[in-house]
PDB file of N, CA, C and O in Angstrom:
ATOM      1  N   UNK A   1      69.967  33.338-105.629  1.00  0.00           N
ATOM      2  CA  UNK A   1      70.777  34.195-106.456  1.00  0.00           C
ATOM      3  C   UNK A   1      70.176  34.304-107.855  1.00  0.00           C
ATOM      4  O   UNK A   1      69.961  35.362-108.446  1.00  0.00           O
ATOM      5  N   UNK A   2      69.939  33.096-108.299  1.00  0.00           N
ATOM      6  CA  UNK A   2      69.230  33.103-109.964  1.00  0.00           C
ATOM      7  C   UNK A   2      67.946  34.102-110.082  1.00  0.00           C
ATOM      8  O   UNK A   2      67.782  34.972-110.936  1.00  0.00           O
ATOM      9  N   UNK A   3      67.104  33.764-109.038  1.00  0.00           N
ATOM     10  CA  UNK A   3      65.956  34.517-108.990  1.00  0.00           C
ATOM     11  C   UNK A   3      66.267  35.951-109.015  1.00  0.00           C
ATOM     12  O   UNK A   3      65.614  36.639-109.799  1.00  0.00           O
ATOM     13  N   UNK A   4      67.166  36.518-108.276  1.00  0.00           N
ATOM     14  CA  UNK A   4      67.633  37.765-107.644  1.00  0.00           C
ATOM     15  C   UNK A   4      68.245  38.434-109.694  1.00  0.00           C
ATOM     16  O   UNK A   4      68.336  39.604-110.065  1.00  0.00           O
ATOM     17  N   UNK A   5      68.367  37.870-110.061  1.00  0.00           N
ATOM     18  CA  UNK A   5      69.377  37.957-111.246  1.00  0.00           C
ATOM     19  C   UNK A   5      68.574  38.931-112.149  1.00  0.00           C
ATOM     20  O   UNK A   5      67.497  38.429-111.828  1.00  0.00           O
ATOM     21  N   UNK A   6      68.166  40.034-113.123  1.00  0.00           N
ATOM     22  CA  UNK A   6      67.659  40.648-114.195  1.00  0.00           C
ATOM     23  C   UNK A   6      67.612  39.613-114.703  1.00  0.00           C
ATOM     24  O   UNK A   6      68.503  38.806-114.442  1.00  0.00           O
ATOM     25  N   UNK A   7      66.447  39.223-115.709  1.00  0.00           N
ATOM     26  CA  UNK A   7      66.078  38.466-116.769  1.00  0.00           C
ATOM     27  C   UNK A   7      66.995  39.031-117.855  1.00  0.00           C
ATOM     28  O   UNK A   7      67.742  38.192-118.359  1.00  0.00           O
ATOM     29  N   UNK A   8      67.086  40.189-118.282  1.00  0.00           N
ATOM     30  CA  UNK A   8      67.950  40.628-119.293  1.00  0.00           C
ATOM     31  C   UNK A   8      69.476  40.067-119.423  1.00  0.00           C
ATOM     32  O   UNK A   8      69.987  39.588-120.436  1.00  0.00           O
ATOM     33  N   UNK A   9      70.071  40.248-118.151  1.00  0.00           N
ATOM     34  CA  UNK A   9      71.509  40.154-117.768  1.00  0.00           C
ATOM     35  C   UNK A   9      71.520  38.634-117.840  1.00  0.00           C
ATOM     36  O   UNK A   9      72.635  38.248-118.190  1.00  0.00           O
ATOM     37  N   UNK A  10      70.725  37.710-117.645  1.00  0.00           N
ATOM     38  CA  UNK A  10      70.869  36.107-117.517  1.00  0.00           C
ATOM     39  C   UNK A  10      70.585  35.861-119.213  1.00  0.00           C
ATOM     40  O   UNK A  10      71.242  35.005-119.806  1.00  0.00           O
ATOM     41  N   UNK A  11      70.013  36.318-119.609  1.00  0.00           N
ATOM     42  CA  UNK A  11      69.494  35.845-121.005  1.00  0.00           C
ATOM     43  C   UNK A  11      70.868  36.376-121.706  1.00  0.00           C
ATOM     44  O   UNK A  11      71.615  35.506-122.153  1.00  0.00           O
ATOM     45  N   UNK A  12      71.245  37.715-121.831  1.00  0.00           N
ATOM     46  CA  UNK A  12      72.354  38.081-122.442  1.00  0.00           C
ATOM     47  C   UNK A  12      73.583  37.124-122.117  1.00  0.00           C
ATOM     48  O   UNK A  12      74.339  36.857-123.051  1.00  0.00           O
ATOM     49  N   UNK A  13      73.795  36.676-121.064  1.00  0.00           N
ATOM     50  CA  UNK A  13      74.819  35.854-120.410  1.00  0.00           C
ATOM     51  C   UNK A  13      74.819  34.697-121.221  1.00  0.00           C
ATOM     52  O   UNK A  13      75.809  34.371-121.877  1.00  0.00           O
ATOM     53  N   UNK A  14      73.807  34.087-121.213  1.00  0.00           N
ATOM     54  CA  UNK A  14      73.219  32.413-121.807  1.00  0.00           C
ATOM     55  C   UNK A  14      73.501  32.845-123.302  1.00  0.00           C
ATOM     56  O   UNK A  14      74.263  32.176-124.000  1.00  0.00           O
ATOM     57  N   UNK A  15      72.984  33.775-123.691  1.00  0.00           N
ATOM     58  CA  UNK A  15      73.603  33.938-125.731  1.00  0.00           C
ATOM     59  C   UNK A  15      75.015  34.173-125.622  1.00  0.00           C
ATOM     60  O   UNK A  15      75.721  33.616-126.463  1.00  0.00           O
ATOM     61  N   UNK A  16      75.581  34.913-124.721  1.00  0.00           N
ATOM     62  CA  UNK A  16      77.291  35.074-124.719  1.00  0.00           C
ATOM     63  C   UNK A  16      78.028  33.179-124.368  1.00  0.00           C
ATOM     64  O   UNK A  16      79.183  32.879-124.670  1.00  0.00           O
ATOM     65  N   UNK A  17      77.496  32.650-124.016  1.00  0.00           N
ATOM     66  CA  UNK A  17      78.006  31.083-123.595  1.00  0.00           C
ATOM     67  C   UNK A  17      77.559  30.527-124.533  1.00  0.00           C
ATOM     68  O   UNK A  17      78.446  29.924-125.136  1.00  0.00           O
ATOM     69  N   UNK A  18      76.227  30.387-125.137  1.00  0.00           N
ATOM     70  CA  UNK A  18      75.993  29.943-126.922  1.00  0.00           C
ATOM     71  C   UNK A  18      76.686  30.304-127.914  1.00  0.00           C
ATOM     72  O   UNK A  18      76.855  29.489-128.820  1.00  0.00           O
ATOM     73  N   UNK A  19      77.267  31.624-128.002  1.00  0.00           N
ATOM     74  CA  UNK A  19      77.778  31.767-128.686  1.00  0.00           C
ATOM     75  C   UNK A  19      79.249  32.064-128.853  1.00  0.00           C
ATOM     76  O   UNK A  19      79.721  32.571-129.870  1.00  0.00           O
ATOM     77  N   UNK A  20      79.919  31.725-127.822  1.00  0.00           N
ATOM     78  CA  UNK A  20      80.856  31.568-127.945  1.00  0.00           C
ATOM     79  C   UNK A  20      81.688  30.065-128.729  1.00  0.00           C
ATOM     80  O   UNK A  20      81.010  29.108-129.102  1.00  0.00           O
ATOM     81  N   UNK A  21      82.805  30.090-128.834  1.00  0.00           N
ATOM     82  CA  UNK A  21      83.231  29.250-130.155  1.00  0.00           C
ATOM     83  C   UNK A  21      84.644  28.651-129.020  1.00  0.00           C
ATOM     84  O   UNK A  21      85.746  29.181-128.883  1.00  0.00           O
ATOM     85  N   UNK A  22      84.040  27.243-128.256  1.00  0.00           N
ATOM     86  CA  UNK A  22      84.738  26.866-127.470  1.00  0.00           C
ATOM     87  C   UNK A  22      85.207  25.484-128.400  1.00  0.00           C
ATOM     88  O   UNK A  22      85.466  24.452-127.780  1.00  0.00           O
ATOM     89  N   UNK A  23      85.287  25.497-129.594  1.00  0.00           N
ATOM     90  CA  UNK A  23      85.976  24.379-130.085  1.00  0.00           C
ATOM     91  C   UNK A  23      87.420  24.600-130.606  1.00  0.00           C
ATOM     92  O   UNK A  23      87.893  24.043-131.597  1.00  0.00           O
ATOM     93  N   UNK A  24      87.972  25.369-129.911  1.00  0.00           N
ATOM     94  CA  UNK A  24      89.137  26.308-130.954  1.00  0.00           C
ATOM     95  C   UNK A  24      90.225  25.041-130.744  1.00  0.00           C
ATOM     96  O   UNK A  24      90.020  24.597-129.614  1.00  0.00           O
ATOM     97  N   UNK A  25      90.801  24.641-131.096  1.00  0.00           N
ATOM     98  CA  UNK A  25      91.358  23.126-131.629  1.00  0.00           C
ATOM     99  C   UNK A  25      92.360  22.951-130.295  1.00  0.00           C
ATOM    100  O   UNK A  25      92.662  21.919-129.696  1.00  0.00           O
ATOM    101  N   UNK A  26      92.849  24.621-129.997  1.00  0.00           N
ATOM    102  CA  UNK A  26      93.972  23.642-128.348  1.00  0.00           C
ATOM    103  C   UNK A  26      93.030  23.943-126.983  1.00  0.00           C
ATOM    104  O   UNK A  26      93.327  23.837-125.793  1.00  0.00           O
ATOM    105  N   UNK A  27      91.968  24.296-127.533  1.00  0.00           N
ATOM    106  CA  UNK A  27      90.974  23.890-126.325  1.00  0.00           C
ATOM    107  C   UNK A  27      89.828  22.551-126.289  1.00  0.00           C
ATOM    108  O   UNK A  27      88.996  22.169-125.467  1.00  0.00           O
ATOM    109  N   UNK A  28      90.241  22.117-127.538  1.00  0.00           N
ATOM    110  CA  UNK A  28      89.678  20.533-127.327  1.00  0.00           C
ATOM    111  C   UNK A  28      90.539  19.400-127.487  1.00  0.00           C
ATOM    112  O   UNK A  28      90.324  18.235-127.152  1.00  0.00           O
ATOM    113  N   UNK A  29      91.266  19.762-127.893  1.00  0.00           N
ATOM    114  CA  UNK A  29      92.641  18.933-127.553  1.00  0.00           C
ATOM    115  C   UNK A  29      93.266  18.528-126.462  1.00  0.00           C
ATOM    116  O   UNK A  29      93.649  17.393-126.179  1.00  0.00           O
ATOM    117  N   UNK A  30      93.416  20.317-125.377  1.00  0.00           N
ATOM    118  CA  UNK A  30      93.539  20.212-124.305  1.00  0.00           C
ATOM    119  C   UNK A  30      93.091  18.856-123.023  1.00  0.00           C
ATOM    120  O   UNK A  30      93.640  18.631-121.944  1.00  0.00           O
ATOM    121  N   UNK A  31      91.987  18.196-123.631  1.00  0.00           N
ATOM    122  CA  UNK A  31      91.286  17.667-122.451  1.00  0.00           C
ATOM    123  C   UNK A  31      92.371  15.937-123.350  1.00  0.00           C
ATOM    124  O   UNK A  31      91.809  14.940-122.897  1.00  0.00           O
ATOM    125  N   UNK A  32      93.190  15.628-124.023  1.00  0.00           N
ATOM    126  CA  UNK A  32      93.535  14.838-124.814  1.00  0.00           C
ATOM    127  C   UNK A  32      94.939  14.229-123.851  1.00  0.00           C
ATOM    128  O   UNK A  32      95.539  13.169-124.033  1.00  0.00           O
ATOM    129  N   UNK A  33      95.215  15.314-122.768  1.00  0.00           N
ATOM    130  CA  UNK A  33      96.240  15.160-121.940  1.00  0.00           C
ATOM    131  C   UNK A  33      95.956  14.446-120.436  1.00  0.00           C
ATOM    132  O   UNK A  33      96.744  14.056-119.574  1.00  0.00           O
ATOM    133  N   UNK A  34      94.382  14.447-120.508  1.00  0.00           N
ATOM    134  CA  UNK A  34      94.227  13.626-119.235  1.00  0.00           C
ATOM    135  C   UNK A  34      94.220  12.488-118.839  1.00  0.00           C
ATOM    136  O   UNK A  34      93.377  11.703-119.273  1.00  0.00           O
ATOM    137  N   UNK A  35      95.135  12.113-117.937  1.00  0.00           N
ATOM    138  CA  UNK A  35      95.536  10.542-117.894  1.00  0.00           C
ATOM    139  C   UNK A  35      94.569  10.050-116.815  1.00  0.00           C
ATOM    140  O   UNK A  35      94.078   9.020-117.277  1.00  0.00           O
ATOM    141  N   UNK A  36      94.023  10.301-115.520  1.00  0.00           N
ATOM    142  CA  UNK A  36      93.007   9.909-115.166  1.00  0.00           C
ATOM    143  C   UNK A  36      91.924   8.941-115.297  1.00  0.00           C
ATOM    144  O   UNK A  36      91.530   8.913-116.463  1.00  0.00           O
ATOM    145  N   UNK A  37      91.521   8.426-114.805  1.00  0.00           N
ATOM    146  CA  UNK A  37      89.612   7.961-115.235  1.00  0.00           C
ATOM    147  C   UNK A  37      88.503   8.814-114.977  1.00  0.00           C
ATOM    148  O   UNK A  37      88.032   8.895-113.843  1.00  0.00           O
ATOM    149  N   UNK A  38      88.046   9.463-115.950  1.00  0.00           N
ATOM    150  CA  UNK A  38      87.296  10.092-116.532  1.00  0.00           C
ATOM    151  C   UNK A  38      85.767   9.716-116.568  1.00  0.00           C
ATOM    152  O   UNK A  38      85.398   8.746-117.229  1.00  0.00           O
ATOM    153  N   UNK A  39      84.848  10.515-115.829  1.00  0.00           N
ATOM    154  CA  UNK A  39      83.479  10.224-116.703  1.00  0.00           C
ATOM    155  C   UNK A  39      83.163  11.365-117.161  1.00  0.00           C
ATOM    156  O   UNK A  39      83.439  12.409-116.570  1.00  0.00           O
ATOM    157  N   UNK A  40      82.487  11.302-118.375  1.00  0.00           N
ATOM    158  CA  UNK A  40      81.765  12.421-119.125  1.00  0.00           C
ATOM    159  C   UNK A  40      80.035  11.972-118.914  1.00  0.00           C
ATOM    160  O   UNK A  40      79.498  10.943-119.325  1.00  0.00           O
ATOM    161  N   UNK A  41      79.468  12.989-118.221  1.00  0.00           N
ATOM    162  CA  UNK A  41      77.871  12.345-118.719  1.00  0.00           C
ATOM    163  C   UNK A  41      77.030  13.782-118.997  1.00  0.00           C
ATOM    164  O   UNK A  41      76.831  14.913-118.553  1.00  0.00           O
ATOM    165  N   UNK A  42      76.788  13.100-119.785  1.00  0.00           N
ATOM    166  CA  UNK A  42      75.629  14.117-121.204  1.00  0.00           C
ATOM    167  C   UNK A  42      74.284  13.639-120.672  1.00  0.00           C
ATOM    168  O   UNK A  42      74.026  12.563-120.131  1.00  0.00           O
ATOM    169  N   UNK A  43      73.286  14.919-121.005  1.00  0.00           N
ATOM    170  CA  UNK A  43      71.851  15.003-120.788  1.00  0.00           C
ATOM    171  C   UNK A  43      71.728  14.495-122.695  1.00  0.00           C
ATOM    172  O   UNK A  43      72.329  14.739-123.741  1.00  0.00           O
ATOM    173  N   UNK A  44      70.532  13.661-122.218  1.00  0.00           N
ATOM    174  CA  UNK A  44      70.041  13.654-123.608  1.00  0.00           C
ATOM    175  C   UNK A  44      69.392  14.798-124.504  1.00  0.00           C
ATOM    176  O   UNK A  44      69.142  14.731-125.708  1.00  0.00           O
ATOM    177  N   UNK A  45      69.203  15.733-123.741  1.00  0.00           N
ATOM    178  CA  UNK A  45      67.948  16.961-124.501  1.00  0.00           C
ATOM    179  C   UNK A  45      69.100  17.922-124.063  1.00  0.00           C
ATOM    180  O   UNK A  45      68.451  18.635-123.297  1.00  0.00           O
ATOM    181  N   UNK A  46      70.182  18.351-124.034  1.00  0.00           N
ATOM    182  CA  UNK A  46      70.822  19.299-123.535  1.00  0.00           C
ATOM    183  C   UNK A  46      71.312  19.729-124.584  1.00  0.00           C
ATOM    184  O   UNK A  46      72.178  19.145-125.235  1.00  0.00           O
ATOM    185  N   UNK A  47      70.498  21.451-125.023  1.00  0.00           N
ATOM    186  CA  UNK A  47      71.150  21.683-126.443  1.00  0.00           C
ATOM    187  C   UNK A  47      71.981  22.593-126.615  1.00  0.00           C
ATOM    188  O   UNK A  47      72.127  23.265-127.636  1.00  0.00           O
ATOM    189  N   UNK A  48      72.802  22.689-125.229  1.00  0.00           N
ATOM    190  CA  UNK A  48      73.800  23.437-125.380  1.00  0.00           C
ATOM    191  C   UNK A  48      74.795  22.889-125.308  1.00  0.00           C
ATOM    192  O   UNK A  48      75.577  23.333-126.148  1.00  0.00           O
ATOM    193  N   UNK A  49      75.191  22.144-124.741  1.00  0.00           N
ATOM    194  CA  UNK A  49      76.307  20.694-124.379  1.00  0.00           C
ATOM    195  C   UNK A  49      75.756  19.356-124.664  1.00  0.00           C
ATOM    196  O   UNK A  49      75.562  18.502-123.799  1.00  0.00           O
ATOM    197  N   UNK A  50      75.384  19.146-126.599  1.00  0.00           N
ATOM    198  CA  UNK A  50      75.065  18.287-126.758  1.00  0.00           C
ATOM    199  C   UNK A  50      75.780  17.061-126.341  1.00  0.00           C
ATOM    200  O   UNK A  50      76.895  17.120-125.824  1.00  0.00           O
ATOM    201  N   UNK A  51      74.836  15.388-126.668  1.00  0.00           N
ATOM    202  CA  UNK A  51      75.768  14.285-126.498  1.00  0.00           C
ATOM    203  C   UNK A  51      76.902  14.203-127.514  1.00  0.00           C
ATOM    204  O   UNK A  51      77.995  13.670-127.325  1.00  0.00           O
ATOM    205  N   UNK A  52      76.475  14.818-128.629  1.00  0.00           N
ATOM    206  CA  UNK A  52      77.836  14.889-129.753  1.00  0.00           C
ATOM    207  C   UNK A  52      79.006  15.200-129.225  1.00  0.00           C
ATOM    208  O   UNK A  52      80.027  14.519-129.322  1.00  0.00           O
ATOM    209  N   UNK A  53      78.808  16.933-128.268  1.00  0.00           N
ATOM    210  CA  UNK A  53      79.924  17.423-127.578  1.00  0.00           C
ATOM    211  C   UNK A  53      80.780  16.132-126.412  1.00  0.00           C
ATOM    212  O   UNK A  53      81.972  15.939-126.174  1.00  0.00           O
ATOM    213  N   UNK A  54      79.748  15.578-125.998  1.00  0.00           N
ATOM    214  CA  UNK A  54      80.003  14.694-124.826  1.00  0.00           C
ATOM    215  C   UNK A  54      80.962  13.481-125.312  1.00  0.00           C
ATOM    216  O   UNK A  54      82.008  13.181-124.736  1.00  0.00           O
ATOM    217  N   UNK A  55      80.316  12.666-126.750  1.00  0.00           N
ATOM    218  CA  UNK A  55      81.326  11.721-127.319  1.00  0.00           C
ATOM    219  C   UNK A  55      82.731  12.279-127.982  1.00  0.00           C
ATOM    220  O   UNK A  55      83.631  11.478-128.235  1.00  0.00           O
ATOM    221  N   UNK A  56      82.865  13.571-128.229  1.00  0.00           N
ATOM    222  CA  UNK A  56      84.166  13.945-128.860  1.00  0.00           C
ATOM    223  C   UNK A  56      85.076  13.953-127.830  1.00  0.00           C
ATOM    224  O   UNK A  56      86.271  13.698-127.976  1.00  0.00           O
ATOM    225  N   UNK A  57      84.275  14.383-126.272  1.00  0.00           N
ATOM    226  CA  UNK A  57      85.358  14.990-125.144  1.00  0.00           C
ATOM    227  C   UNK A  57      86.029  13.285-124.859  1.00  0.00           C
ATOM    228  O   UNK A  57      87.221  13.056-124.658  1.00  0.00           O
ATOM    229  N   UNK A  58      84.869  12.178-124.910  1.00  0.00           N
ATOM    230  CA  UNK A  58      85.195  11.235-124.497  1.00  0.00           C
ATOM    231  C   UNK A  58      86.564  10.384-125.837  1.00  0.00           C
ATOM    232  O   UNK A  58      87.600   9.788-125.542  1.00  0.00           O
ATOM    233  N   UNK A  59      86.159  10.585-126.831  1.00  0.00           N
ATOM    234  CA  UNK A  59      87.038  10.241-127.691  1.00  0.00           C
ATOM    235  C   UNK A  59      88.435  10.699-127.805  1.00  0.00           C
ATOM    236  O   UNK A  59      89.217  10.221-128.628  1.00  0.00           O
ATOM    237  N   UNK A  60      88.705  11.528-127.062  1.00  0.00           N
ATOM    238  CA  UNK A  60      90.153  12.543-126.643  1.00  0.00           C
ATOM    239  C   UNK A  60      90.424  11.765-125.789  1.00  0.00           C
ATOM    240  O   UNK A  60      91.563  11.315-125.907  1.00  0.00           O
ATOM    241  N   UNK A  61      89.615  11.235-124.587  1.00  0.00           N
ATOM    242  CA  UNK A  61      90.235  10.916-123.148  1.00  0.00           C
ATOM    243  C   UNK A  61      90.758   9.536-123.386  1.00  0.00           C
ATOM    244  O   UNK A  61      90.029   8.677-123.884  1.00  0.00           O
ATOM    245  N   UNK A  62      91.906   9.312-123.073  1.00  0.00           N
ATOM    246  CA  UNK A  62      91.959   7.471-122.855  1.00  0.00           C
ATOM    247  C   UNK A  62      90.991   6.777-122.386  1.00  0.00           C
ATOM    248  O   UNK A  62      90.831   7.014-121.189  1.00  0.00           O
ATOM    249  N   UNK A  63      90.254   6.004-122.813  1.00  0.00           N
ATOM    250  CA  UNK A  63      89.610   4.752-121.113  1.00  0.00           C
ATOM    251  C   UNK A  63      88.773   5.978-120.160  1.00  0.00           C
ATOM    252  O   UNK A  63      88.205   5.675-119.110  1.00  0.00           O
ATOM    253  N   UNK A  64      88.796   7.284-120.662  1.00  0.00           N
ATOM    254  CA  UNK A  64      86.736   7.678-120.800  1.00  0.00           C
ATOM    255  C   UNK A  64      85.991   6.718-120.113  1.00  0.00           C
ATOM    256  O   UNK A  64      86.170   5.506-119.996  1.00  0.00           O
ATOM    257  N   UNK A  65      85.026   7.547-119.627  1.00  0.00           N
ATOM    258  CA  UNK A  65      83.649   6.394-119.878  1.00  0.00           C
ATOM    259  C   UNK A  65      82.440   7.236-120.100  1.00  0.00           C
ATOM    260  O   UNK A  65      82.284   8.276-119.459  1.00  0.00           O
ATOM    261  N   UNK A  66      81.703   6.884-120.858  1.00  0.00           N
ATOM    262  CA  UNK A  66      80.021   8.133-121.200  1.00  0.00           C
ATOM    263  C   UNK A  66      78.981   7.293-120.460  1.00  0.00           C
ATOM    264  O   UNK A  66      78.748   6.097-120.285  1.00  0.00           O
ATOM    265  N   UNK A  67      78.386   8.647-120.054  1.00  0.00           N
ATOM    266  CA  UNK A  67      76.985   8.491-119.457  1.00  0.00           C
ATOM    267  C   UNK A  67      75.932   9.440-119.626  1.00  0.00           C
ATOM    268  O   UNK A  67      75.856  10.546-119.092  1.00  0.00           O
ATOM    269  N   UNK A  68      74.925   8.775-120.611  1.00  0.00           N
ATOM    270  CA  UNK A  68      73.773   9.830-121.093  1.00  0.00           C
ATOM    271  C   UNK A  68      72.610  10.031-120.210  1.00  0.00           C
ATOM    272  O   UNK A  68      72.690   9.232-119.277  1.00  0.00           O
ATOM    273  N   UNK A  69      71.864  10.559-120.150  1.00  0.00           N
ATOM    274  CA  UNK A  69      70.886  10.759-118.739  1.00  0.00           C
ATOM    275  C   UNK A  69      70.028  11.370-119.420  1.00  0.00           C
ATOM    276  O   UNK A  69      70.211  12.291-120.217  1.00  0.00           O
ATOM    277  N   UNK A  70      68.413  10.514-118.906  1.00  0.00           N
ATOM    278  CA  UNK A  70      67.379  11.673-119.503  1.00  0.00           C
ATOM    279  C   UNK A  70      67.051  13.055-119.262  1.00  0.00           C
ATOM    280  O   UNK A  70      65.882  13.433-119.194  1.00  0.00           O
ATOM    281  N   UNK A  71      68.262  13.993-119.103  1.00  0.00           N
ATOM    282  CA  UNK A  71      68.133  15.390-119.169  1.00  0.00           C
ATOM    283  C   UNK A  71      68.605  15.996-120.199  1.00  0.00           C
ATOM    284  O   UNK A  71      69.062  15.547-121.250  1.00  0.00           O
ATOM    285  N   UNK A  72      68.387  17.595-119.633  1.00  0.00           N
ATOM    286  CA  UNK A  72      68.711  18.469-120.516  1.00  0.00           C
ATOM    287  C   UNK A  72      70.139  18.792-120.073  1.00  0.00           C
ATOM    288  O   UNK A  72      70.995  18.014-120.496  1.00  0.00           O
ATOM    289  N   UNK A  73      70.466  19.591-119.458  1.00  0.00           N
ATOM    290  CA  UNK A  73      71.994  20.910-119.335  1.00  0.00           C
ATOM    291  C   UNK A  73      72.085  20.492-117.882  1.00  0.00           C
ATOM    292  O   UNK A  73      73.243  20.581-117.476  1.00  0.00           O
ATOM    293  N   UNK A  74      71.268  20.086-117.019  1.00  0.00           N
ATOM    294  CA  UNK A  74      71.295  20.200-115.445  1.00  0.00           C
ATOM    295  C   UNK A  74      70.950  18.614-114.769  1.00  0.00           C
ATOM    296  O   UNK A  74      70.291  18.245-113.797  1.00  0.00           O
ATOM    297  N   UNK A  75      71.769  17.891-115.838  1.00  0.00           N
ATOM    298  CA  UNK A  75      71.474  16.500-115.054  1.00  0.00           C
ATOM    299  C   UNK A  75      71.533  15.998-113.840  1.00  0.00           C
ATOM    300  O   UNK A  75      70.881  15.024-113.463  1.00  0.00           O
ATOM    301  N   UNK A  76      72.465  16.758-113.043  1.00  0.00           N
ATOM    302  CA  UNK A  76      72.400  16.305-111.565  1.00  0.00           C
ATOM    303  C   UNK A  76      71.233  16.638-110.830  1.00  0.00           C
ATOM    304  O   UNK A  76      70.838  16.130-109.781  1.00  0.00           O
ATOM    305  N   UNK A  77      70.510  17.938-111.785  1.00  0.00           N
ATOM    306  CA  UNK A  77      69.418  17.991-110.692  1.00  0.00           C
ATOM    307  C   UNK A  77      67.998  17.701-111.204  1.00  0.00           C
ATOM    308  O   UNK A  77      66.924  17.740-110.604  1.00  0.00           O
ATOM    309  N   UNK A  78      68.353  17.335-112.749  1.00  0.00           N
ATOM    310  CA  UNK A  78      67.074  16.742-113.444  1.00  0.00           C
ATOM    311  C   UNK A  78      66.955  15.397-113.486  1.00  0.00           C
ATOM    312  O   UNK A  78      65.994  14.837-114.014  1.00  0.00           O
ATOM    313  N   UNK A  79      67.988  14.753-112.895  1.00  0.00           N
ATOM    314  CA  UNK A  79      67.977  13.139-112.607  1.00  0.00           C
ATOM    315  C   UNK A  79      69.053  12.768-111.718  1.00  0.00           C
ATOM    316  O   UNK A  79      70.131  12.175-111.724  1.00  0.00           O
ATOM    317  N   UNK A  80      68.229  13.419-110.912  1.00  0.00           N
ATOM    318  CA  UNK A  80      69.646  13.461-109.458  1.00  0.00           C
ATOM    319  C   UNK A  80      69.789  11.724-109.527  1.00  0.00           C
ATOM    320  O   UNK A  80      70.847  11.168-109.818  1.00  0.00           O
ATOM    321  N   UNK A  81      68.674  11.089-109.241  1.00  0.00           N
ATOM    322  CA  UNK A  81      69.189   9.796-108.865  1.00  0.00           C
ATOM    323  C   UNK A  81      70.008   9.207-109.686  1.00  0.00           C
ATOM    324  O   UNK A  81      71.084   8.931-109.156  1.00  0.00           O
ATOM    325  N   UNK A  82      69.876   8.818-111.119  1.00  0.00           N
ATOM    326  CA  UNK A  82      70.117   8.487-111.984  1.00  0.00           C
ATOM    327  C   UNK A  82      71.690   8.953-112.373  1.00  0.00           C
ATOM    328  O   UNK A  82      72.517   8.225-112.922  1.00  0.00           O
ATOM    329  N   UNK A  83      71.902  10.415-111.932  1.00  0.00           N
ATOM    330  CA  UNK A  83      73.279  10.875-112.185  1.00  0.00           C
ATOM    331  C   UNK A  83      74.298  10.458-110.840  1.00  0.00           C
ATOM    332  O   UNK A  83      75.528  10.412-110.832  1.00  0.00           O
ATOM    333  N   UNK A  84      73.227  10.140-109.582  1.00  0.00           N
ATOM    334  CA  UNK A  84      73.700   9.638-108.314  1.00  0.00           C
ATOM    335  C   UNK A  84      74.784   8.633-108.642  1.00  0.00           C
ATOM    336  O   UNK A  84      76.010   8.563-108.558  1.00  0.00           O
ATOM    337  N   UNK A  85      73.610   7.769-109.120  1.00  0.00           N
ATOM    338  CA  UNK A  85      74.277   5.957-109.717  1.00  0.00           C
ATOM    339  C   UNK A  85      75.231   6.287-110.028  1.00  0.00           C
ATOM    340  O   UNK A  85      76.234   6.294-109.315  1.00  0.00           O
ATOM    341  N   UNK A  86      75.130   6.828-111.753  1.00  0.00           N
ATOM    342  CA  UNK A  86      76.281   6.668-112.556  1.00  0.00           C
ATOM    343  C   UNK A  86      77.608   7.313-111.754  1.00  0.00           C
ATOM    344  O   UNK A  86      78.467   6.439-111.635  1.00  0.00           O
ATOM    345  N   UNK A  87      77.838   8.033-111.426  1.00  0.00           N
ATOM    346  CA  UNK A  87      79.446   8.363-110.543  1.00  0.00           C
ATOM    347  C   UNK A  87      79.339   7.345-109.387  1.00  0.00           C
ATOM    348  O   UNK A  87      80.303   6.579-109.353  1.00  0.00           O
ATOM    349  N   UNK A  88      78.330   7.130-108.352  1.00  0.00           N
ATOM    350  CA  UNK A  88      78.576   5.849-107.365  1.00  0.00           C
ATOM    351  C   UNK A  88      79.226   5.052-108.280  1.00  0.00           C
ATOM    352  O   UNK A  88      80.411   4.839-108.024  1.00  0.00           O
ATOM    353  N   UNK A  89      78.672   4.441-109.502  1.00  0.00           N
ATOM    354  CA  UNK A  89      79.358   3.297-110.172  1.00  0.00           C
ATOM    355  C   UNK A  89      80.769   3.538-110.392  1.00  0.00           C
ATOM    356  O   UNK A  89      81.716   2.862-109.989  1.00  0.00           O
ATOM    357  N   UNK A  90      80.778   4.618-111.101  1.00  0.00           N
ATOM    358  CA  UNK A  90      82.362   5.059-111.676  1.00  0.00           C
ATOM    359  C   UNK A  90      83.657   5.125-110.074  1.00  0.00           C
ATOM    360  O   UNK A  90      84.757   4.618-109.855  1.00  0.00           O
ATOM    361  N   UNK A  91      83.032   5.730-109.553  1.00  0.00           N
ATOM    362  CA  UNK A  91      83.733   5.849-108.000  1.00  0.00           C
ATOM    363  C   UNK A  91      84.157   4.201-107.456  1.00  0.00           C
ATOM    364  O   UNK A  91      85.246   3.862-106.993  1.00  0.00           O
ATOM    365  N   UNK A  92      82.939   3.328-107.671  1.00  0.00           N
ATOM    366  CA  UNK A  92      83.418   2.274-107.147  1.00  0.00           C
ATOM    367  C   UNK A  92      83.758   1.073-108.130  1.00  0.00           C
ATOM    368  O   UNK A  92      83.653  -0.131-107.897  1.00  0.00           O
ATOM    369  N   UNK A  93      84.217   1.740-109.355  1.00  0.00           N
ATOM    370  CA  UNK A  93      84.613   0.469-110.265  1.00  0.00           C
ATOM    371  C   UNK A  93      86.185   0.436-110.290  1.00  0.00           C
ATOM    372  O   UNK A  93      86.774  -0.443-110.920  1.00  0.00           O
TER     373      UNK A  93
END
C-alpha cells in the first residue's frame, strides 16, 4: 500500500501530522484517566513522537512504565526484538 501511495500525497500527509497541535490540554490530560497498566515505549531518534512526548504521556498515567528503544517512529519494526522483550516483560510482570 505505502509503495502504491503518490510521494506527494504521503509527504503532504506526514507535514499535516507534524503539524498538527495535538497538545491541546484535554487531549493530554485525557490519557490522565487511565487506570490500567500502561506501557509507553519511545524510539530514541523518533522526531516526531519524541521521548519528551513519551515521559509526559507517562507522567499523566498512574504506575506507567517507559520504554526507550534504539529507534526512530517505527520501533516495533526497527527493533522488533528489543520491542518484543519489553511488552513480553510488561505482559508477564
Amino acid at each position: 500500500m505505502l509503495l502504491s501511495t503518490p510521494a506527494d500525497g504521503y509527504m503532504a500527509c506526514c507535514a499535516a501530522i507534524r503539524d498538527a497541535d495535538f497538545s491541546v490540554e484535554d487531549q493530554v490530560n485525557s490519557v490522565s484517566s487511565i487506570r490500567l497498566p500502561t506501557l509507553v515505549i519511545a524510539g530514541a531518534h523518533d522526531p516526531v513522537t519524541t521521548p519528551a512526548d513519551a515521559h509526559a504521556i507517562v507522567g499523566r498515567i498512574s504506575g506507567s512504565h517507559y520504554a526507550e528503544l534504539r529507534a526512530a517512529h517505527l520501533s516495533n519494526i526497527e527493533a522488533a526484538a528489543e520491542f518484543t522483550m519489553e511488552v513480553g516483560r510488561f505482559l508477564t510482570a
